[in-house]
C-alpha positions as CSV (number, residue, x, y, z in Angstrom):
1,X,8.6,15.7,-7.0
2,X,5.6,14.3,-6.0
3,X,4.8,10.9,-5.3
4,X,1.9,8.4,-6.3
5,X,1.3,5.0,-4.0
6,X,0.4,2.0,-5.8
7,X,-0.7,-1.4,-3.6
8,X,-0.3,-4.0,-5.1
9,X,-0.2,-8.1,-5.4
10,X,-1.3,-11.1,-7.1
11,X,-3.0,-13.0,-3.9
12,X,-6.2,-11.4,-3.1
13,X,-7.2,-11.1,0.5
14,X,-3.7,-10.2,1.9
15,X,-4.0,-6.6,3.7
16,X,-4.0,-4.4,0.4
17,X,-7.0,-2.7,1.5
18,X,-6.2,-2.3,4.9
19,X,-2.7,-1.0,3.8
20,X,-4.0,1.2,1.5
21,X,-5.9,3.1,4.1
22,X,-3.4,3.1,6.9
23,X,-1.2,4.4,4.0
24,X,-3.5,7.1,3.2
25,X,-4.1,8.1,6.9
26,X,-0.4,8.7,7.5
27,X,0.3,10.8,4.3
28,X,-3.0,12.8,5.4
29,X,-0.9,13.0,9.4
30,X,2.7,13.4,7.8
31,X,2.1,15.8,4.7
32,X,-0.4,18.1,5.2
33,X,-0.7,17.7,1.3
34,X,-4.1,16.5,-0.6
35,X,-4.1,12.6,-0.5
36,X,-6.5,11.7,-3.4
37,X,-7.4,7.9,-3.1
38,X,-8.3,5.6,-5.9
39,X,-10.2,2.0,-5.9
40,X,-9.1,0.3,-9.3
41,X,-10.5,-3.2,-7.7
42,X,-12.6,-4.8,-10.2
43,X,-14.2,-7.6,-7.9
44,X,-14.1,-6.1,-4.4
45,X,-14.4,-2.3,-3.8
46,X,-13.9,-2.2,0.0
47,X,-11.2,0.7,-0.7
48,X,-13.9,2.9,-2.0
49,X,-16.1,1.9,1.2
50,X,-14.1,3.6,3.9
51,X,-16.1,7.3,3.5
52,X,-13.7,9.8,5.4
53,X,-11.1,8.8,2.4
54,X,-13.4,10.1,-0.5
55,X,-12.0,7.3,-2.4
56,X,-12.6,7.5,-5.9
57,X,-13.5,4.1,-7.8
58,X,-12.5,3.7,-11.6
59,X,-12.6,0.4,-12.9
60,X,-9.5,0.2,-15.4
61,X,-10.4,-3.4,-16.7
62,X,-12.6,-4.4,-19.1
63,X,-15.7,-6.9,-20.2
64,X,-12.6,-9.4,-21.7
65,X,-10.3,-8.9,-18.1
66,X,-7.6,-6.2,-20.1
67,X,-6.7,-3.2,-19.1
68,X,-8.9,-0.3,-20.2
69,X,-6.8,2.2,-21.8
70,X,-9.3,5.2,-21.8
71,X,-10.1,4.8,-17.8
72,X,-6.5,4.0,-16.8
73,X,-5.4,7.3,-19.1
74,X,-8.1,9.2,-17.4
75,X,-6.4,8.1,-14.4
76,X,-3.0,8.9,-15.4
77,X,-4.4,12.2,-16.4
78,X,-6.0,12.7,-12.6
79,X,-2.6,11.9,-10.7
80,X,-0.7,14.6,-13.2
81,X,-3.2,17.2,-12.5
82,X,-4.1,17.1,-8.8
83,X,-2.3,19.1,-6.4
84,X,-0.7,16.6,-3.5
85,X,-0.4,12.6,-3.6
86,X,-2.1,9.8,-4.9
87,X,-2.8,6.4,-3.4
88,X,-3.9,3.3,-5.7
89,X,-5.4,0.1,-4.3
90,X,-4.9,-2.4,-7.2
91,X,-7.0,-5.7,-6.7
92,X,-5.5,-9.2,-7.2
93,X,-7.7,-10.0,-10.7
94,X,-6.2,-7.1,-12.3
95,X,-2.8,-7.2,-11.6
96,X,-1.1,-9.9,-14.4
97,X,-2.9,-6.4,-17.0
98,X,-2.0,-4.0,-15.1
99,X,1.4,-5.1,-14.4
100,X,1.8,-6.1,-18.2
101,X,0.3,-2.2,-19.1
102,X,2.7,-0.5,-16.5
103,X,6.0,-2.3,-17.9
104,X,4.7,-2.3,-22.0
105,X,3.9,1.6,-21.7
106,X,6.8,2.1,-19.6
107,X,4.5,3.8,-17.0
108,X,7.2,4.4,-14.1
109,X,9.7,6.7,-16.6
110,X,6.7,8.3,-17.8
111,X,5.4,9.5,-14.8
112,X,9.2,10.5,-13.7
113,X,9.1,12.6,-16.4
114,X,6.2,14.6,-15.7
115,X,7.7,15.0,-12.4
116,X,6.3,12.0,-10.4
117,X,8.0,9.4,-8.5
118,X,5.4,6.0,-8.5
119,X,6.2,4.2,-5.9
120,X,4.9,0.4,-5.7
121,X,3.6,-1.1,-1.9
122,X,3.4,-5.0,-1.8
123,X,2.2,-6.9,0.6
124,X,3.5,-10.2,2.0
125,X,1.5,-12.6,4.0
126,X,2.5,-15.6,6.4
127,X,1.1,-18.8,6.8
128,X,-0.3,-20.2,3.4
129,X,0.1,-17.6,1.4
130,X,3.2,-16.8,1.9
131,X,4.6,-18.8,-1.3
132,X,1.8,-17.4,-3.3
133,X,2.8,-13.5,-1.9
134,X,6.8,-14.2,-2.3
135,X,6.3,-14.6,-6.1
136,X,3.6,-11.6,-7.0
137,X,6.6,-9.7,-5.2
138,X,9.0,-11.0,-7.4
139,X,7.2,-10.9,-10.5
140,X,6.8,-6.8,-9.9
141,X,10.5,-6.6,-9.0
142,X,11.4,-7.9,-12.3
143,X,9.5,-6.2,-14.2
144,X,9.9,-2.9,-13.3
145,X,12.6,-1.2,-11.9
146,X,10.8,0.9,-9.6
147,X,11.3,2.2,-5.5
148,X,9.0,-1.0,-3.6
149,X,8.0,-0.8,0.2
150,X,7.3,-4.5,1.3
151,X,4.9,-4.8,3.8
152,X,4.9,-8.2,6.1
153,X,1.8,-8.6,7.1
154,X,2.1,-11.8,9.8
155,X,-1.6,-11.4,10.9
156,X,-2.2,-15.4,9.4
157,X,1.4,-16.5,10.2
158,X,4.9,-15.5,10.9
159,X,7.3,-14.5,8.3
160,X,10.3,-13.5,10.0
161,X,11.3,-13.3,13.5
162,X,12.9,-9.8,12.9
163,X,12.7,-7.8,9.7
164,X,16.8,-8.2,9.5
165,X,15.8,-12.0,9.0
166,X,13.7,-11.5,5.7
167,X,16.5,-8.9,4.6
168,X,18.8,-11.8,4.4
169,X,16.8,-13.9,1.7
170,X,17.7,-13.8,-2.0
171,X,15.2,-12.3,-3.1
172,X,16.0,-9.4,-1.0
173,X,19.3,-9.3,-1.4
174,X,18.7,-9.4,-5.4
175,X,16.8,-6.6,-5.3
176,X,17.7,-4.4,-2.2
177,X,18.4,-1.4,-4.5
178,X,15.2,-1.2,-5.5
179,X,13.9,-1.7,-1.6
180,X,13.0,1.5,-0.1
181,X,11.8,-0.1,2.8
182,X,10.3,-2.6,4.8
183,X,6.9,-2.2,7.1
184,X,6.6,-4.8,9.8
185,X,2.5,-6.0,10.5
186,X,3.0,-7.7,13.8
187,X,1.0,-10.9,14.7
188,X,-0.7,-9.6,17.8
189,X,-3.0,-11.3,20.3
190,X,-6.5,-12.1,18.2
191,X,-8.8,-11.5,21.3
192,X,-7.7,-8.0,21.8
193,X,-5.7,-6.3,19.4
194,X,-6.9,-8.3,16.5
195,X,-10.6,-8.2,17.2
196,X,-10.1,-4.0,17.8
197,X,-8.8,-4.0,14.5
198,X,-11.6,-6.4,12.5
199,X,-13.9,-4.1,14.4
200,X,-12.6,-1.2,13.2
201,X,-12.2,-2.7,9.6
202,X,-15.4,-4.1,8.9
203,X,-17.3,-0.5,10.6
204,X,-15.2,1.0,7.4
205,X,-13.6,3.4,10.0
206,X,-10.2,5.3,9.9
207,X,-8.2,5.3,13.2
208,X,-9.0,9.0,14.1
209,X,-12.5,7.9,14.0
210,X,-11.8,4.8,16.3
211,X,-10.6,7.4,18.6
212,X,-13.7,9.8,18.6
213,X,-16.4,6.8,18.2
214,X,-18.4,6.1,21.3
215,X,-18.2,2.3,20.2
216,X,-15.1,1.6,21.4
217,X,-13.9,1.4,25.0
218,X,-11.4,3.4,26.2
219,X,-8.9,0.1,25.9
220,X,-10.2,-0.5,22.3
221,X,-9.1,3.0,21.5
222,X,-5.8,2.1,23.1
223,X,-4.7,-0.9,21.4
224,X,-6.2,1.1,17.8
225,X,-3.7,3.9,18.5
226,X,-0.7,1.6,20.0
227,X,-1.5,-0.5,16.2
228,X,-1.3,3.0,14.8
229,X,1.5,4.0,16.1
230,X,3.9,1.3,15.6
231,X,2.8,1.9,11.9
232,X,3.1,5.6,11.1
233,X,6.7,5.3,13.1
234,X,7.6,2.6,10.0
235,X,6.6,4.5,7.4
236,X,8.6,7.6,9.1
237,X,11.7,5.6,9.4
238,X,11.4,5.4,5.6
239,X,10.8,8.8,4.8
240,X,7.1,8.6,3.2
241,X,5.9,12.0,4.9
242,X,7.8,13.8,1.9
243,X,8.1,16.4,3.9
244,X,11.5,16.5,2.4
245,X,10.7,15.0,-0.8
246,X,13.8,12.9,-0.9
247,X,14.5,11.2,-4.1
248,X,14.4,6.9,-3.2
249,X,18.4,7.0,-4.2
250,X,19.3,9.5,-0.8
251,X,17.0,7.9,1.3
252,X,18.7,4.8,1.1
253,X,21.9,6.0,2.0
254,X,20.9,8.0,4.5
């Protein structure tokens, strides 16, 4: 079965963008499948701006802010067809239509059924937003009943001292079956490791291209790949190369 990646959350301005392409970078390392992306922001298309991606931009809401049926279809129709995985970066104006379309049209079970698992990436972030972050995550776990990855993005604040600490509030508990795992976005030091990465960001550049830019200093390149790292080993601990294709149910027990 293959496997579509959907980012999304309520707040704007919380690391979907920046998750959706370190996301897409490590199915392109872990795969060696196709990894077609897809920019269904609305307002701000900085998905689509990141070139070695080819992200493909398709604006699935209309002049009156709904969802529009024949783009998202036509959407829907692309992630059937094409050979490999899909990535989605969903922006914060269209997710209360989205959200609504996915649970009325029972999108999750209809995608199982043609032999696709959607799963649903949703970032949480510290500091002020973190109220604001804790409910979009809870409005998507109860609406649909789908495999989530939480991502704790603590680059404005901390959330949790260790990710065992988040796992024992009640939201997580309530939930955990549907928790397929947890990715950890440590609050490093601003002057180095955060100013690499806002570098790297706003040059719309993926990490191998960090590595092979003659922007960077040799130490920028190191604390890019040390970032890098401690990421692609996260989403390996949760089984996201689908190498293996393991359905969300084993990989929790394993």
């Amino acid at each position: 079965m293959k496997t579509v990646h959907l980012v999304m959350q309520g707040k704007g301005g919380v690391g979907k963008t920046f998750i959706s392409s370190a996301l897409a970078q490590y199915l392109i390392h872990a795969t060696g499948k196709p990894v077609h992306c897809f920019d269904t922001d609305p307002v701000n298309k900085s998905f689509s701006q990141i070139p070695a991606l080819n992200v493909q931009t398709i604006n699935i809401l209309t002049e009156n802010k709904k969802i529009d049926g024949s783009q998202f279809d036509m959407l829907i129709n692309q992630i059937i067809e094409c050979e490999g995985v899909g990535v989605v970066d969903n922006g914060a104006s269209s997710f209360v239509p989205l959200l609504s379309y996915l649970e009325e049209n029972a999108v999750p079970q209809f995608l199982q059924d043609a032999g696709i698992r959607l799963l649903i990436h949703v970032p949480l972030q510290g500091g002020q937003a973190l109220r604001d972050t804790m409910y979009g995550l809870s409005v998507i776990l109860d609406a649909l009943k789908t495999p989530i990855v939480i991502w704790l993005n603590n680059h404005n604040g901390q959330i949790e001292k260790q990710v065992d600490s988040f796992k024992d509030r009640a939201l997580y508990k309530q939930h955990k079956n549907n928790i397929v795992g947890i990715v950890d976005i440590p609050d490093r030091s601003q002057d180095t490791f955060g100013k690499d990465i806002r570098s790297m960001t706003e040059q719309n550049l993926t990490f191998d291209e960090v590595a092979q830019s003659d922007k960077f200093f040799i130490m920028n390149k190191q604390r890019i790949l040390i970032f890098k790292r401690s990421i692609f080993e996260q989403l390996d601990a949760i089984n996201l190369g689908e190498k293996n294709d393991v359905p969300a149910e084993k990989n929790k027990q394993a």
